[in-house]
NUFI-955970 format. One line per field, with one value per residue (C-alpha): residue number from 1; x, y, z. Coordinates in pm, whole numbers. Each point is the difference from the previous one (the first is absolute). Example, Ala and Ser with C-alpha at 12.3 -4.5 7.8 and 13.67 -1.06 7.14 Angstrom:
! residues 2
nr (1; 2)
x (1230; 137)
y (-450; 344)
z (780; -66)
END
This chain:
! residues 213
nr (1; 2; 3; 4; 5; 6; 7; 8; 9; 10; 11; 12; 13; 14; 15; 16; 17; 18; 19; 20; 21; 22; 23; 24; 25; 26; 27; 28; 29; 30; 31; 32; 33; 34; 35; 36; 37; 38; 39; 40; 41; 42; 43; 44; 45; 46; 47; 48; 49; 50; 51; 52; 53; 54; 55; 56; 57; 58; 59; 60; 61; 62; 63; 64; 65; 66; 67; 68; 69; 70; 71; 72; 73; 74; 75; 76; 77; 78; 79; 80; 81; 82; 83; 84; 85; 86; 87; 88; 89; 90; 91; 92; 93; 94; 95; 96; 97; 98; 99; 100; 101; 102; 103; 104; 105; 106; 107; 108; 109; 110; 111; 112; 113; 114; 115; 116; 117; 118; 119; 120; 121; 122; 123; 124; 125; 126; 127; 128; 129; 130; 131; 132; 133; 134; 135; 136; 137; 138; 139; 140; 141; 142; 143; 144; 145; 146; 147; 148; 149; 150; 151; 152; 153; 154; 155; 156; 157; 158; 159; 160; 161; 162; 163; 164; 165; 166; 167; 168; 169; 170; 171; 172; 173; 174; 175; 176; 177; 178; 179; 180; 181; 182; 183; 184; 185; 186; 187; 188; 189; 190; 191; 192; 193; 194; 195; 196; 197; 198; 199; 200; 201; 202; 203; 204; 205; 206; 207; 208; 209; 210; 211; 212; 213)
x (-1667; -407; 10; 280; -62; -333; 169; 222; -266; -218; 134; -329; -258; 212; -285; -24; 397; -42; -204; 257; 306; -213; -80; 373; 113; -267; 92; 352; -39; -238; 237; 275; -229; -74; 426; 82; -295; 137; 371; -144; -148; 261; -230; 287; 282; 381; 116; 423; 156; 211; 385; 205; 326; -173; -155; -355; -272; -298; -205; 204; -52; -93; 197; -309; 12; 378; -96; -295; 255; 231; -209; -218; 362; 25; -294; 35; 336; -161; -268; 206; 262; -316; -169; 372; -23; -328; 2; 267; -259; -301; -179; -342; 136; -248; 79; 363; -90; -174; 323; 228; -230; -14; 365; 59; -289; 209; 299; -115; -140; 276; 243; -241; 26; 433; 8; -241; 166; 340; -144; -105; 302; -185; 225; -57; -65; 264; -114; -52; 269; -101; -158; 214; -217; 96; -159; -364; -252; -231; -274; 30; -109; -359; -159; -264; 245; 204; -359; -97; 334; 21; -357; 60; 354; -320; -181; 311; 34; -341; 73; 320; -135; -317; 220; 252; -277; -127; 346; 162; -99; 220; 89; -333; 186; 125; -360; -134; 298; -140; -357; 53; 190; -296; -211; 211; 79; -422; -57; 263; -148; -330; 136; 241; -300; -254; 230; 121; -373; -47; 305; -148; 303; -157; -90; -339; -139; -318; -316; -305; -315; -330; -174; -307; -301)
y (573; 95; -290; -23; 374; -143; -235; 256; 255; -256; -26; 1; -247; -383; -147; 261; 25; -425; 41; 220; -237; -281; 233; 115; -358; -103; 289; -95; -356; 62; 275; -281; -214; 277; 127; -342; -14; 318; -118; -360; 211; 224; 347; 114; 218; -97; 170; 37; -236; -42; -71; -191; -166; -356; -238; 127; -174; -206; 321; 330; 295; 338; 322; 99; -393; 23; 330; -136; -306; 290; 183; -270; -94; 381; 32; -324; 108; 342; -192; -299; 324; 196; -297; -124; 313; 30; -315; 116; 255; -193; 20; -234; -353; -110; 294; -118; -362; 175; 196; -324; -188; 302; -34; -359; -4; 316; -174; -302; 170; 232; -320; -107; 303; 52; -384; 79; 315; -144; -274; 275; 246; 263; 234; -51; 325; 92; -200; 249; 64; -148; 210; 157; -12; 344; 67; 112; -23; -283; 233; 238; -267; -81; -293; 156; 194; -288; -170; 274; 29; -332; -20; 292; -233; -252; 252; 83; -402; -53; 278; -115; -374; 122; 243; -306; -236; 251; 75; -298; -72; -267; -299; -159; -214; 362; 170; -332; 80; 346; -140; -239; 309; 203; -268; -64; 368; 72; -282; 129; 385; -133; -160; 249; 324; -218; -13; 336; 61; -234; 233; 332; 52; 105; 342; 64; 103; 194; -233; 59; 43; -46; 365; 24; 19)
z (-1860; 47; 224; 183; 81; 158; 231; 84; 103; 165; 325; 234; -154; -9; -167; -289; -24; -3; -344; -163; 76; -151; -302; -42; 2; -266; -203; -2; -107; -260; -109; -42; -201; -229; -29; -39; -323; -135; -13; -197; -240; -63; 111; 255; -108; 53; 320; -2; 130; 285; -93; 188; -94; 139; -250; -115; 254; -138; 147; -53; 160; -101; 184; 197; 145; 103; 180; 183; 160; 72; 188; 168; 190; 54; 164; 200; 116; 108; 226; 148; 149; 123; 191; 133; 137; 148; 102; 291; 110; -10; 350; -75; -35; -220; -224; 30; -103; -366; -48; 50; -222; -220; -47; -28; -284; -210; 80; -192; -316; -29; -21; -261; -201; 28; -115; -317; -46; 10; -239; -288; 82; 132; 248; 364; 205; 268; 332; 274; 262; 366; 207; 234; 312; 171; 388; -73; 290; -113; 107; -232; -318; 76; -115; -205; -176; -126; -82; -215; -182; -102; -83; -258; -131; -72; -172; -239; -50; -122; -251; -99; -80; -196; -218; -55; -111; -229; -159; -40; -337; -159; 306; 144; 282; 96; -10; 190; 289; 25; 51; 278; 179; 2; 93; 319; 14; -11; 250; 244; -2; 60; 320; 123; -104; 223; 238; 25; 47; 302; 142; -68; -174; -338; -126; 50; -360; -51; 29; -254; 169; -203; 44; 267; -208)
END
C-alpha cells in the first residue's frame, strides 16, 4: 500500500514515478513466490470458504475472493457508463480517441470477469441503465474536467487491484488475474497522467525547491 501510495502521489517527476511502478511490480511477484511457499508448507491459516451450490473447483475461493470479482465488475460497470457518457461531450478528438479506446479495453475485461464470475457462481451486479442523453449544451462539460474525473476512476482502480492481490488468499490463478490488471491498469495511468500533462490539464501540485544557501 506504501508503494502504490507513491505512484499515486508522484505525479510530476515520470522518471522517479517509472522506478516505483518497477518496484511495485517486483514486490508483487516476489510476494507471490513467497504466498505460494507459505501455502506448501502449511504456515497460512484456512480462510472460509466460499459456498456455492456448484461442484468444489480445483482452486476454491475464499469470501473476500468472491467479493473482489463482485466488485471489480462493479467498478467496471461504473466507468464504461461514465466514459459512454463523456465520450458524447468530448471536444479534443484525440482525447475522444483515449475515451473510445478506454471503453473498448473495459469492455473487454469486464466480459472476462462476468464469464469467470458466472463460472464460480459469484452474483453479477445490476448492469447500469443507458444513459438517457437529455439536451445539455456540450459547452458546459469541458474537456479537462472529464480528464480529471476519469483520471481519479484510475486512481480508485489501482487501489482496488493492489487490495485484491493482497486479499485473495486461497486461488493463485485469481491473484495472478488481479496482477496483470494492475500491470495494464499502471501502464495505462502512466500514459493517460503524461498526457494530461502535455494538455495542461493536470493539477499543478506544490514543487520542492532545494533551499538557497
Amino acid at each position: 500500500m506504501s508503494l502504490i501510495h507513491a505512484v499515486r502521489s508522484t505525479s510530476t517527476n515520470d522518471n522517479l514515478r517509472n522506478i516505483i511502478i518497477q518496484d511495485l511490480t517486483i514486490y508483487f511477484e516476489d510476494f507471490d513466490v513467497l504466498y505460494k511457499f507459505g501455502k506448501l508448507k502449511g504456515w497460512e491459516e484456512t480462510y472460509p470458504v466460499y459456498k456455492t451450490a456448484l461442484p468444489q473447483q480445483e482452486e476454491q475461493l475464499s469470501t473476500s475472493e468472491a467479493f473482489h470479482i463482485w466488485d471489480h465488475i462493479s467498478m467496471r460497470y461504473e466507468q464504461i457508463e461514465l466514459i459512454g457518457i463523456f465520450v458524447n461531450f468530448a471536444h479534443d478528438t484525440e482525447f475522444k480517441v483515449i475515451l473510445q479506446h478506454g471503453l473498448y479495453i473495459f469492455n473487454k475485461q469486464v466480459k472476462h470477469l462476468e464469464q469467470l464470475a458466472l463460472k464460480l457462481n459469484v452474483p453479477l451486479p445490476n448492469r447500469p441503465t443507458l444513459p438517457v442523453m437529455s439536451p445539455i449544451d456540450p459547452e458546459t462539460i469541458k474537456d479537462k474536467f472529464m480528464y480529471r474525473n476519469i483520471l481519479s476512476w484510475e486512481l480508485t482502480s489501482l487501489d482496488t487491484h493492489v487490495r485484491a492481490i493482497i486479499e485473495t488468499i486461497r486461488n493463485d490463478s485469481l491473484r495472478k488475474l488481479w496482477s496483470e490488471l494492475l500491470n495494464t491498469e499502471l501502464e495505462y495511468y502512466d500514459k493517460y497522467l503524461k498526457y494530461g500533462k502535455m494538455k495542461g490539464w493536470t493539477r499543478v501540485v506544490p514543487i520542492y525547491r532545494e533551499p538557497v544557501t
